[in-house]
DRENMITI-359474 format. One record per residue (C-alpha): residue in one letter; x, y, z. Coordinates in pm, 1 decimal. Each point is the difference from the previous one (the first is absolute). Layout:
N
<doza: a; x: X; y: Y; z: Z>;
...
END
This chain:
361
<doza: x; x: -452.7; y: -1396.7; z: 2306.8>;
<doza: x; x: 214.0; y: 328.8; z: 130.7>;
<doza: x; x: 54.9; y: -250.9; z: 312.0>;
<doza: x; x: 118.6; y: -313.6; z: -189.4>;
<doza: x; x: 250.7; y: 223.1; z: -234.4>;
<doza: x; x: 138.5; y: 177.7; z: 300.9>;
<doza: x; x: 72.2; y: -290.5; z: 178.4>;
<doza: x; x: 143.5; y: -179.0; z: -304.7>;
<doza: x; x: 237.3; y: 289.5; z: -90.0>;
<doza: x; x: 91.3; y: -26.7; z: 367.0>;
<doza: x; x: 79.2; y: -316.9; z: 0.9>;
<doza: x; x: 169.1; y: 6.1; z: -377.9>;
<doza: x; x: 205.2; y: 302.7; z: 132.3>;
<doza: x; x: 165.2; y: -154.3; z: 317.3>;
<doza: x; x: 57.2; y: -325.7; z: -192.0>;
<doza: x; x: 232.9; y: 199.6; z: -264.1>;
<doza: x; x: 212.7; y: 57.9; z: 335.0>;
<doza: x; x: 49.0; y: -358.0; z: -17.7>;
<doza: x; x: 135.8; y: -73.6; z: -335.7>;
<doza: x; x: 312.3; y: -192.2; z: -24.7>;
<doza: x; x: 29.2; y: 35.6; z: -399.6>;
<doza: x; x: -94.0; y: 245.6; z: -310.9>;
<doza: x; x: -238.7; y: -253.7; z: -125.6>;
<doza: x; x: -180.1; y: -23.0; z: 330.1>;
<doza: x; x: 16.9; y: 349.8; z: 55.4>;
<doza: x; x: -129.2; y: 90.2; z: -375.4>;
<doza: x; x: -298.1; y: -235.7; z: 60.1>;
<doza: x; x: -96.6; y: 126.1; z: 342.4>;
<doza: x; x: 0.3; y: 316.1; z: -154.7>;
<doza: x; x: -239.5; y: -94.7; z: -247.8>;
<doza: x; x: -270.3; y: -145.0; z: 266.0>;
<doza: x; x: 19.4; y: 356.7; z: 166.5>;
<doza: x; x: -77.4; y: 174.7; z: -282.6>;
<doza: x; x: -303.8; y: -296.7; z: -99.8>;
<doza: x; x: -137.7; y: 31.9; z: 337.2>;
<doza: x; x: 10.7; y: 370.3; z: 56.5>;
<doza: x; x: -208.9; y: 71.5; z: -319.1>;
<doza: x; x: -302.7; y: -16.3; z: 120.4>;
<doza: x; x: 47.8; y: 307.0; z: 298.7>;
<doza: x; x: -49.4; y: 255.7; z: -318.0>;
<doza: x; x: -327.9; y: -121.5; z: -130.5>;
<doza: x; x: -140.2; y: -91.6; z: 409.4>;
<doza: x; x: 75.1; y: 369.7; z: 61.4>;
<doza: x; x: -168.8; y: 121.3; z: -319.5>;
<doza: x; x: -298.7; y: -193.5; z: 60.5>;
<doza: x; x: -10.0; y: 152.1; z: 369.4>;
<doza: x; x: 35.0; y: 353.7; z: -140.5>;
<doza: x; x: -297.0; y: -43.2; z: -254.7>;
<doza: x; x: -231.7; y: -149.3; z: 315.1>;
<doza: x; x: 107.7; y: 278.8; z: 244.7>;
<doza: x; x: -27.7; y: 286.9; z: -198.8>;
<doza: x; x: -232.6; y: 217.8; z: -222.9>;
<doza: x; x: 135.1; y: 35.2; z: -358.1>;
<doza: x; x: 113.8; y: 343.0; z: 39.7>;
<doza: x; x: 220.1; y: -110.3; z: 320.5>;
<doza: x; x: 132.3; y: -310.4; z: -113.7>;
<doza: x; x: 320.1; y: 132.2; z: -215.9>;
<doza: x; x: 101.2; y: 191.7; z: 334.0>;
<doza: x; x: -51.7; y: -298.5; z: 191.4>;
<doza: x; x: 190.4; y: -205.7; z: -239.2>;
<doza: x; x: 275.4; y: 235.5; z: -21.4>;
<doza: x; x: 62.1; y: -29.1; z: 399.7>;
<doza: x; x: -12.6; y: -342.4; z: -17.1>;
<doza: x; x: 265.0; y: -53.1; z: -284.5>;
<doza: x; x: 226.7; y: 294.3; z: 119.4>;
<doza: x; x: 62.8; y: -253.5; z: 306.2>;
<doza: x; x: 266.3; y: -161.8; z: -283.3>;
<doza: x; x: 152.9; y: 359.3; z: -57.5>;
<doza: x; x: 65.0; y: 46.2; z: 406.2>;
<doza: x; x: 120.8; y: -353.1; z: 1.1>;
<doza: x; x: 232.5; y: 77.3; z: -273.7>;
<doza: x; x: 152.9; y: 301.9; z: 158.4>;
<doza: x; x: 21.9; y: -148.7; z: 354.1>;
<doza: x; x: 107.7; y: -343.3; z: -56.6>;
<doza: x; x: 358.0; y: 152.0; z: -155.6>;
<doza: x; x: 146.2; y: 138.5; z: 351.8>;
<doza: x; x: -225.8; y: -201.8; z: 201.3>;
<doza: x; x: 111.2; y: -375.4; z: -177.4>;
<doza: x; x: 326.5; y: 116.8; z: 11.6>;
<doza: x; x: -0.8; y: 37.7; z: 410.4>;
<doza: x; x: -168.8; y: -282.8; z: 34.3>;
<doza: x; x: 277.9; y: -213.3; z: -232.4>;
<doza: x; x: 263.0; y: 179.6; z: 215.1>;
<doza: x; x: -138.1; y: -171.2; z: 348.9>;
<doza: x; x: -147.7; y: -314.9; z: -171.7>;
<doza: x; x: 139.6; y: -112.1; z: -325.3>;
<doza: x; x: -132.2; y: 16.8; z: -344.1>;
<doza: x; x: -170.0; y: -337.9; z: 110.6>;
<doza: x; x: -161.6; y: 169.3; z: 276.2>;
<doza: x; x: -121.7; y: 275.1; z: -164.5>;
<doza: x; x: -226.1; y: -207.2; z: -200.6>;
<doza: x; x: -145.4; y: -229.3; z: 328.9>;
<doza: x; x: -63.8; y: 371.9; z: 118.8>;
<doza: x; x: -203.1; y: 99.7; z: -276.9>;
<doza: x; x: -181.9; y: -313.9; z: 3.2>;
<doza: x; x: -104.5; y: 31.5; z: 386.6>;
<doza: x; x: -103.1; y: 338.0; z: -76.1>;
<doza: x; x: -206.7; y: -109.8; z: -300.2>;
<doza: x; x: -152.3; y: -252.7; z: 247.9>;
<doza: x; x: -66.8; y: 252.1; z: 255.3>;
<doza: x; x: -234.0; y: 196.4; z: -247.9>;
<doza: x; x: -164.9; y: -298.0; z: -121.3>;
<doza: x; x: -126.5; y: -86.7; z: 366.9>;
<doza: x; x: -102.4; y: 416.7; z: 15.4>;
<doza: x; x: -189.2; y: -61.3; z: -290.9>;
<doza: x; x: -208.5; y: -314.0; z: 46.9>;
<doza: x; x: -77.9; y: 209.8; z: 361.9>;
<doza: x; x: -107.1; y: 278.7; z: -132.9>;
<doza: x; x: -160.9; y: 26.2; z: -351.4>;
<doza: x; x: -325.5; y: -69.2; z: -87.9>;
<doza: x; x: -197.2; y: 102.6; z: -317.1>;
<doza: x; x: -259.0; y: 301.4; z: -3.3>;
<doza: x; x: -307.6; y: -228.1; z: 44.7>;
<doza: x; x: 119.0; y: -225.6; z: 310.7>;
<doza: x; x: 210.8; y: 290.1; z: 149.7>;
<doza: x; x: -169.6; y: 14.8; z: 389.2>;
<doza: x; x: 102.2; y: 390.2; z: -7.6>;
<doza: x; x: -122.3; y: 151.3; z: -324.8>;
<doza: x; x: -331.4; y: 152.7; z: -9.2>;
<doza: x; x: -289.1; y: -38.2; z: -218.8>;
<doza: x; x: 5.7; y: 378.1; z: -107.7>;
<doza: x; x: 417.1; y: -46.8; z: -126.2>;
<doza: x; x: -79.8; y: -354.8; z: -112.3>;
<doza: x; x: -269.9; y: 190.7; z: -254.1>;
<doza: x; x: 219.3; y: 237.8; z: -76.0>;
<doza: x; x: 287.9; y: -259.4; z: -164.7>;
<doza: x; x: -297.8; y: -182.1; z: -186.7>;
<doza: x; x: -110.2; y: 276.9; z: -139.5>;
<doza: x; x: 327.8; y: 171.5; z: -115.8>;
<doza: x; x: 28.4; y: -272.3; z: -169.2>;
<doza: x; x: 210.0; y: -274.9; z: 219.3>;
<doza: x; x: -32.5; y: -380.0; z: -173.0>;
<doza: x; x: -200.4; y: -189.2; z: 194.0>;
<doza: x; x: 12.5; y: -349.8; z: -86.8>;
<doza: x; x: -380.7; y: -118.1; z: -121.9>;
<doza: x; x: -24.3; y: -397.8; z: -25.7>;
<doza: x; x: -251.7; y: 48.4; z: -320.8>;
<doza: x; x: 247.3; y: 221.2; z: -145.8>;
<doza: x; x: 293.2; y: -283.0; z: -107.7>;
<doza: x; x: 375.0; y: 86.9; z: -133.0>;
<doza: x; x: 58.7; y: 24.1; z: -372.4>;
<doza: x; x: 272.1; y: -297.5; z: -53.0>;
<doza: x; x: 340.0; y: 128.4; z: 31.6>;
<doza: x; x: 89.3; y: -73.7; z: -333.2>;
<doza: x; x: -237.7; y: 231.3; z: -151.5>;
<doza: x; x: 141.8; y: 263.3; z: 192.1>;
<doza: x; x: 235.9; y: 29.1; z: -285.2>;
<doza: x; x: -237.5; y: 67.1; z: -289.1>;
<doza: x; x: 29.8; y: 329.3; z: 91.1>;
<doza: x; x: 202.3; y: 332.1; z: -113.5>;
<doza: x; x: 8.7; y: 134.1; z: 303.6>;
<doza: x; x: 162.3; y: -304.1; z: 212.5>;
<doza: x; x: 263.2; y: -40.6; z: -263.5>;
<doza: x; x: 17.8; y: 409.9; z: 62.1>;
<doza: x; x: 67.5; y: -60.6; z: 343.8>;
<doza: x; x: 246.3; y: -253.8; z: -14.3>;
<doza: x; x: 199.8; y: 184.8; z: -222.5>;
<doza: x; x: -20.5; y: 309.5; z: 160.9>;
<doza: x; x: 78.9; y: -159.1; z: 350.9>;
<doza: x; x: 310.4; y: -234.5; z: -163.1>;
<doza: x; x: 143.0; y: 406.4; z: -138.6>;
<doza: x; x: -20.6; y: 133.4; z: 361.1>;
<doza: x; x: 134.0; y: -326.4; z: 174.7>;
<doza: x; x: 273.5; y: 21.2; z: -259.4>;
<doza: x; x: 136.3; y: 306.7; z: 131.7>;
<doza: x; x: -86.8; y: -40.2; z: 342.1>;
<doza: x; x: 217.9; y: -305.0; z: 34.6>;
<doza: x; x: 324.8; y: 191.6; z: -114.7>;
<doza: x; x: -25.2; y: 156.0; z: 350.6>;
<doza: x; x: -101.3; y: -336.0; z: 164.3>;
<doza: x; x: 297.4; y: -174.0; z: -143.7>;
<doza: x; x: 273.7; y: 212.4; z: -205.2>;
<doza: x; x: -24.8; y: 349.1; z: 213.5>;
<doza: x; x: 248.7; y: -55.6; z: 288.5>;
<doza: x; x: 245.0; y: -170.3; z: -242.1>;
<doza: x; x: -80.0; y: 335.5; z: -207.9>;
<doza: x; x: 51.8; y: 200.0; z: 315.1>;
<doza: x; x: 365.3; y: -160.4; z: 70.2>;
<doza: x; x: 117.5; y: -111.5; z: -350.0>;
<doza: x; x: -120.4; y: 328.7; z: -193.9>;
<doza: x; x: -28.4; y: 243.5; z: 249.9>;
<doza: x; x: 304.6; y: -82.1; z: 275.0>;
<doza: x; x: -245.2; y: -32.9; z: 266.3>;
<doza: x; x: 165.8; y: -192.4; z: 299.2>;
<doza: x; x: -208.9; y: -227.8; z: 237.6>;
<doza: x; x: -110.9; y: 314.4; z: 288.3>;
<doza: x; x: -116.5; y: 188.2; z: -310.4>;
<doza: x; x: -131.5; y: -283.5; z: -161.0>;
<doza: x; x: -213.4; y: -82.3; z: 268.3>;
<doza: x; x: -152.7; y: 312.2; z: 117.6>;
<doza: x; x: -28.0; y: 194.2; z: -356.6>;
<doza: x; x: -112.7; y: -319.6; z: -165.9>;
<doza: x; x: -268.9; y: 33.9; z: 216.8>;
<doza: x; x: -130.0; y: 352.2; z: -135.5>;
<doza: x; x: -221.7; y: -127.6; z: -346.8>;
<doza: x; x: -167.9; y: -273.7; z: 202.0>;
<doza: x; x: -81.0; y: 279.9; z: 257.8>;
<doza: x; x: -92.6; y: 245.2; z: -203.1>;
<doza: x; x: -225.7; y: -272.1; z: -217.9>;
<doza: x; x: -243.4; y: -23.3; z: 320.7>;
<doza: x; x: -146.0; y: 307.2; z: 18.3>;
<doza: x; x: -25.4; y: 27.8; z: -395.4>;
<doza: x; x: -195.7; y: -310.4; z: -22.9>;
<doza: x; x: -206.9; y: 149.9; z: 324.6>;
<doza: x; x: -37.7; y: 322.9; z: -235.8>;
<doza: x; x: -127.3; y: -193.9; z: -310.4>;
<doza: x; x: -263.5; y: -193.7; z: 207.2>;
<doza: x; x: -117.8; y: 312.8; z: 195.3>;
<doza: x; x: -44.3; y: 200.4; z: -362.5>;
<doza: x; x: -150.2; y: -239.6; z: -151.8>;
<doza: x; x: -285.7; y: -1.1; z: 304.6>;
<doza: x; x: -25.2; y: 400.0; z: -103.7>;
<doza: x; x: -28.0; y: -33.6; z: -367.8>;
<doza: x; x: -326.3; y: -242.7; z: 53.1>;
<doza: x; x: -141.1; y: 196.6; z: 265.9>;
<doza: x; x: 79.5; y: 337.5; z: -248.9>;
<doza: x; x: -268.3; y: -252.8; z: -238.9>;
<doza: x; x: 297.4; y: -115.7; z: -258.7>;
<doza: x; x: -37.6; y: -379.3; z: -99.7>;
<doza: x; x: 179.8; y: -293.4; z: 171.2>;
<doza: x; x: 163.7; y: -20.1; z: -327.7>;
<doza: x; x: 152.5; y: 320.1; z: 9.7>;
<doza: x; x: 105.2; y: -37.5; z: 344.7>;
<doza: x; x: 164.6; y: -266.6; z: -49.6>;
<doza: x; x: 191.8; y: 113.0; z: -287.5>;
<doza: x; x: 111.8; y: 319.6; z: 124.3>;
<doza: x; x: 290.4; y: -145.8; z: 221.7>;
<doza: x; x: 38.1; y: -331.3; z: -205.8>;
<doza: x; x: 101.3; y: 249.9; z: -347.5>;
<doza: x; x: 184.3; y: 293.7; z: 161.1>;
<doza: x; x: 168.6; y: -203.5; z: 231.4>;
<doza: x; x: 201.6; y: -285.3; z: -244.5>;
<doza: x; x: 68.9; y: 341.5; z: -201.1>;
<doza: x; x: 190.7; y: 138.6; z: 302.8>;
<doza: x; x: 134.6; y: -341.0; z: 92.2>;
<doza: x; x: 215.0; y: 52.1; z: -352.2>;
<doza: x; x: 225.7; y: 243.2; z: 169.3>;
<doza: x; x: 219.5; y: -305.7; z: 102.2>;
<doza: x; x: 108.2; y: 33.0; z: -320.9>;
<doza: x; x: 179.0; y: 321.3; z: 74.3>;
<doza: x; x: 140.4; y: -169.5; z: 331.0>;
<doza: x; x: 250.8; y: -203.7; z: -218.8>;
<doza: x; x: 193.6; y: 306.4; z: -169.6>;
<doza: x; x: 3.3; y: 292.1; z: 272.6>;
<doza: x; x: 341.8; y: 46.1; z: 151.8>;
<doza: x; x: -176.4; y: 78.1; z: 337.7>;
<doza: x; x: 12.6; y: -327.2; z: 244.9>;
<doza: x; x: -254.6; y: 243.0; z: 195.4>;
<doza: x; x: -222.4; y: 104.3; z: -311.1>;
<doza: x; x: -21.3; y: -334.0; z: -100.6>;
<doza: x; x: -126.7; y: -132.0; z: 346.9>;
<doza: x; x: -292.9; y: 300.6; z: -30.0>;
<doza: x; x: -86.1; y: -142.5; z: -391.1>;
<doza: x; x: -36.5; y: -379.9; z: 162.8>;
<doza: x; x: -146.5; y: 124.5; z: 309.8>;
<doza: x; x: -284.8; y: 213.2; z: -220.5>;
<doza: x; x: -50.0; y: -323.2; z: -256.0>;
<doza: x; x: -85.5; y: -216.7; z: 261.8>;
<doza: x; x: -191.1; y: 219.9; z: 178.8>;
<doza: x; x: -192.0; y: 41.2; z: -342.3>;
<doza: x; x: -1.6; y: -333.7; z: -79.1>;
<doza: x; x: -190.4; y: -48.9; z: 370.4>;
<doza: x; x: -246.7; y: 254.8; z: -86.3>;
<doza: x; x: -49.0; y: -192.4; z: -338.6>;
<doza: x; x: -68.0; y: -313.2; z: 211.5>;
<doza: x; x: -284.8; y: 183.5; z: 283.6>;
<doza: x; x: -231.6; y: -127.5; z: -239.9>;
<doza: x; x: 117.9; y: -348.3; z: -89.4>;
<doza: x; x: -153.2; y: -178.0; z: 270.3>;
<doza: x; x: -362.0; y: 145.2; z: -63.2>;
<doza: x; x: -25.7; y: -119.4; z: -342.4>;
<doza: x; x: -92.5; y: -321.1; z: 72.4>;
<doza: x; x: -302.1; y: 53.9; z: 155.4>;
<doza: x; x: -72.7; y: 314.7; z: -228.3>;
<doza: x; x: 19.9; y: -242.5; z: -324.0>;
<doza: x; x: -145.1; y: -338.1; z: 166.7>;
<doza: x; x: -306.3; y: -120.1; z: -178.3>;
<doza: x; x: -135.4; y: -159.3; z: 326.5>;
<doza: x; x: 138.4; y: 5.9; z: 392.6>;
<doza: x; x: 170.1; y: -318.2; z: -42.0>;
<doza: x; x: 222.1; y: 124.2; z: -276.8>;
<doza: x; x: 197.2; y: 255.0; z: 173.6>;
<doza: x; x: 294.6; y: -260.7; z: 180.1>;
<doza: x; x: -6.9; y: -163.3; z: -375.5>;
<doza: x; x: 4.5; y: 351.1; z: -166.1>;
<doza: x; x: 306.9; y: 115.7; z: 315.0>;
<doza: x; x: 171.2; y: -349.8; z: -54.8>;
<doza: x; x: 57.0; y: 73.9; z: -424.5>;
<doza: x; x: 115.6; y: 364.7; z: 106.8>;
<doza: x; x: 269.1; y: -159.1; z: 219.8>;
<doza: x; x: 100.4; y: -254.9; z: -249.3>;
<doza: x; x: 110.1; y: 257.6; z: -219.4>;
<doza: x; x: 218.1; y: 202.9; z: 327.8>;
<doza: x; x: 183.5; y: -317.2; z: 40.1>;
<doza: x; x: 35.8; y: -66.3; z: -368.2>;
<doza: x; x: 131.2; y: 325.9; z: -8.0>;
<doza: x; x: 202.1; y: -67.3; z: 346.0>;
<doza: x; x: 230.3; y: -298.3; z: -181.8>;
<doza: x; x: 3.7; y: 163.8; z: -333.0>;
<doza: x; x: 148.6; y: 391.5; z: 132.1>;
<doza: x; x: 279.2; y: -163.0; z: 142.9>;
<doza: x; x: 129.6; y: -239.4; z: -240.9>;
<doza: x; x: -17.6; y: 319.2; z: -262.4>;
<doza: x; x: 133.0; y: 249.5; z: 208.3>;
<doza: x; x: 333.8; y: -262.3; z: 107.1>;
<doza: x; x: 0.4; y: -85.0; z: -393.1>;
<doza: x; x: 9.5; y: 374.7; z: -162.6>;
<doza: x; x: 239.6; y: 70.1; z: 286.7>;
<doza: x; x: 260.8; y: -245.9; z: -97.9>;
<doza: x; x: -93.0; y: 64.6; z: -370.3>;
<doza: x; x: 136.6; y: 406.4; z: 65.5>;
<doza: x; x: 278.1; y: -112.6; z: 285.4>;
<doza: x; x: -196.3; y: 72.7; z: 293.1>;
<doza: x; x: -130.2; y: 340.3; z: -116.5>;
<doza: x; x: -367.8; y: 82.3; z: 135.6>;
<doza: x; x: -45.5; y: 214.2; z: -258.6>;
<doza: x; x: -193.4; y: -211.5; z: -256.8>;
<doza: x; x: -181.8; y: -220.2; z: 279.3>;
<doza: x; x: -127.3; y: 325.1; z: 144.3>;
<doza: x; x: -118.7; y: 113.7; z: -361.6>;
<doza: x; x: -195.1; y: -318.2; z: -38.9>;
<doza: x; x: -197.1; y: 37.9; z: 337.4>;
<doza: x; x: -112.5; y: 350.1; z: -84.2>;
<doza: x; x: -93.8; y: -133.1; z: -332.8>;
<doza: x; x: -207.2; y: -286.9; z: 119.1>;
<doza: x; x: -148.2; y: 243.4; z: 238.8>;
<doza: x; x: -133.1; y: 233.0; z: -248.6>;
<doza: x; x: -105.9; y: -356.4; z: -172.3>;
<doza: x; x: -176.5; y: -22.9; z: 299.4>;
<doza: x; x: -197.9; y: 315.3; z: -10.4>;
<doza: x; x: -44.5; y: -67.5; z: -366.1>;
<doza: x; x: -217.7; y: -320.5; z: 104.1>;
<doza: x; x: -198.9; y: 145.5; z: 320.1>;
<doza: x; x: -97.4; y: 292.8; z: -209.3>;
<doza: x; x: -77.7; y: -121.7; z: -371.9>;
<doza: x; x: -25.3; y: -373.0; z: -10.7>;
<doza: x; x: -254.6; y: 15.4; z: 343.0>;
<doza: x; x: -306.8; y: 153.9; z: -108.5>;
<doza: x; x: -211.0; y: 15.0; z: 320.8>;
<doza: x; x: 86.3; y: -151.7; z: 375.4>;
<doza: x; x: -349.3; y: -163.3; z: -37.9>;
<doza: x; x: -176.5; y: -356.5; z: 72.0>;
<doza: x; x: 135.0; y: -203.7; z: -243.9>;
<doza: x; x: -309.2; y: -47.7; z: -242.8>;
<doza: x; x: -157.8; y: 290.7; z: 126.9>;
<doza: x; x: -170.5; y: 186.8; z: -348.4>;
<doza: x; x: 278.9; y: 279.7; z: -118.8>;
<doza: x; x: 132.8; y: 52.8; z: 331.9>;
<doza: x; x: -312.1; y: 148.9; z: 81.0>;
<doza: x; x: 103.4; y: -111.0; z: 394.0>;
<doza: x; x: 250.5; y: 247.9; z: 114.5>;
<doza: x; x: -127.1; y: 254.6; z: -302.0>;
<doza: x; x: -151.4; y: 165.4; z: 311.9>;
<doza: x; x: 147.3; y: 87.8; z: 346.1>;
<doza: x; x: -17.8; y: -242.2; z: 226.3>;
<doza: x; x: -307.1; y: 15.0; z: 272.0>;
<doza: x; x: 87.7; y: 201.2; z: 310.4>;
<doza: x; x: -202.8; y: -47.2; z: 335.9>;
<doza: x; x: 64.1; y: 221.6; z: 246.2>;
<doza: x; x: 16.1; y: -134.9; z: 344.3>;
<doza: x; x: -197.1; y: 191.7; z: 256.0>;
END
């Protein structure tokens, strides 16, 4: 599946460097963002076969602070590549490169159970952390019923809060940077890059901590909540980011609110598999999670671009709304989700306890 959307998004990507119209272009754009979807949930799945419970949020956070380094790279780095190719080219370019890692990818990944160099003794080891290992007698609750439950509804509200403020510096930040802020293109290019860079290493932090809270014999629960509360409460400083008179103090308050907002996420990806009922639930369980981070993706946007011609162009308001809906956020990841437990599981009575720890010898 990781193979097929790769290539897809490949393919989708240097076909927008083809379009001749906005219509065409609009709907090409739309197939890359269907047939990308399912990289999100593939990797999630990987994550909860590879690693032990207590490892997975610091694996997932590695994996999904790829998107951060992509973020801050692509802005110089697109930019050359426009300059010697085109804005046409730029997009074949990404495609071939997309294809490149699709062809790495089939070569080299295999799952935990087939993989010709992992040994018995680590193979034991992710078992019995607590890895999901698929079982044919033990089948998938439908999809639909995923949703009977508090704490899915809990996660895609949480998730859409985070994704809502995340996407101001996806989309609105450099036009923030020039429009607010009298940033020109050099400064735009290499300062713009600081809150993406600084976001790695946060995210890196939140997985790592949560790996010492279990082993310290806290719950996954607790774990997980530690960097998904405090960090939407320190991703509200944006607010402050639209009223300083510093251009320079206003860069540090967006540079530390994504940064939080990345240390929020470290533990996104390993709730999945922390709340699926069965093995075969986690993609489902990843693939809900990322409906509400795209929801959020068209919705942030439009609001931001609407509030901002609503107050004639002034960021002020649009910023006050993200840091609201981030505190929304930690509202939901901290109240409405009781437990980061197997859905059905009696009282949360599955991560009420630290999660198991071999030790490999």
């Amino acid at each position: 599946m990781m193979a097929l959307a790769v290539a897809a998004w490949s393919i989708a990507t240097m076909l927008v460097g083809a379009a001749t119209g906005f219509l065409v272009l609009l709907l090409l754009r739309l197939l890359l963002g269907a047939v990308e979807s399912p990289a999100y949930p593939s990797s999630s799945k990987i994550v909860s076969r590879w690693f032990p419970t207590r490892e997975r949020a610091m694996a997932a956070s590695i994996f999904d602070s790829g998107g951060r380094a992509g973020t801050a790279f692509a802005l110089p780095v697109v930019t050359a590549v426009i300059a010697v190719l085109g804005w046409r080219g730029s997009f074949v370019a990404a495609g071939v490169l997309g294809l490149l890692y699709c062809a790495f990818w089939l070569r080299f990944y295999r799952d935990p159970e087939v993989h010709p160099r992992l040994g018995r003794q680590e193979l034991h080891y992710i078992r019995d952390g607590g890895a999901a290992v698929e079982d044919p007698a033990v089948k998938p609750v439908p999809w639909r019923h995923l949703f009977r439950h508090r704490t899915v509804w809990g996660m895609l509200l949480g998730f859409f809060c985070l994704s809502f403020v995340l996407y101001f510096f996806i989309t609105w930040f450099p036009s923030y940077l020039v429009d607010e802020r009298g940033f020109d293109l050099l400064k735009l290019g290499f300062l713009g890059m600081l809150p993406a860079l600084f976001a790695i290493p946060a995210q890196w932090f939140g997985g790592w901590l949560q790996i010492r809270l279990v082993n310290k014999g806290r719950s996954v629960t607790y774990a997980r909540k530690v960097p998904l509360v405090s960090g939407l409460v320190l991703s509200s400083v944006i607010v402050f980011a639209g009223v300083v008179e510093s251009a320079a103090l206003a860069l540090v308050l967006l540079t530390l609110s994504q940064g939080a907002l990345c240390f929020a996420a470290s533990s996104l990806w390993a709730l999945p598999a922390d709340v699926a009922p069965a093995p075969g639930n986690v993609a489902s369980l990843a693939g809900i999670q990322g409906l509400a981070s795209n929801a959020a993706g068209f919705v942030s946007p439009l609001v931001v671009g609407m509030l901002l011609d609503a107050f004639d162009g002034s960021y002020v308001v649009p910023l006050a709304v993200a840091g609201a809906v981030a505190l929304l956020g930690a509202l939901v990841y901290g109240v409405m989700i009781r437990s980061f437990a197997p859905l059905g599981s009696e009282d949360g009575a599955a991560s009420a306890s630290p999660a198991t720890r071999p030790t490999l010898t």
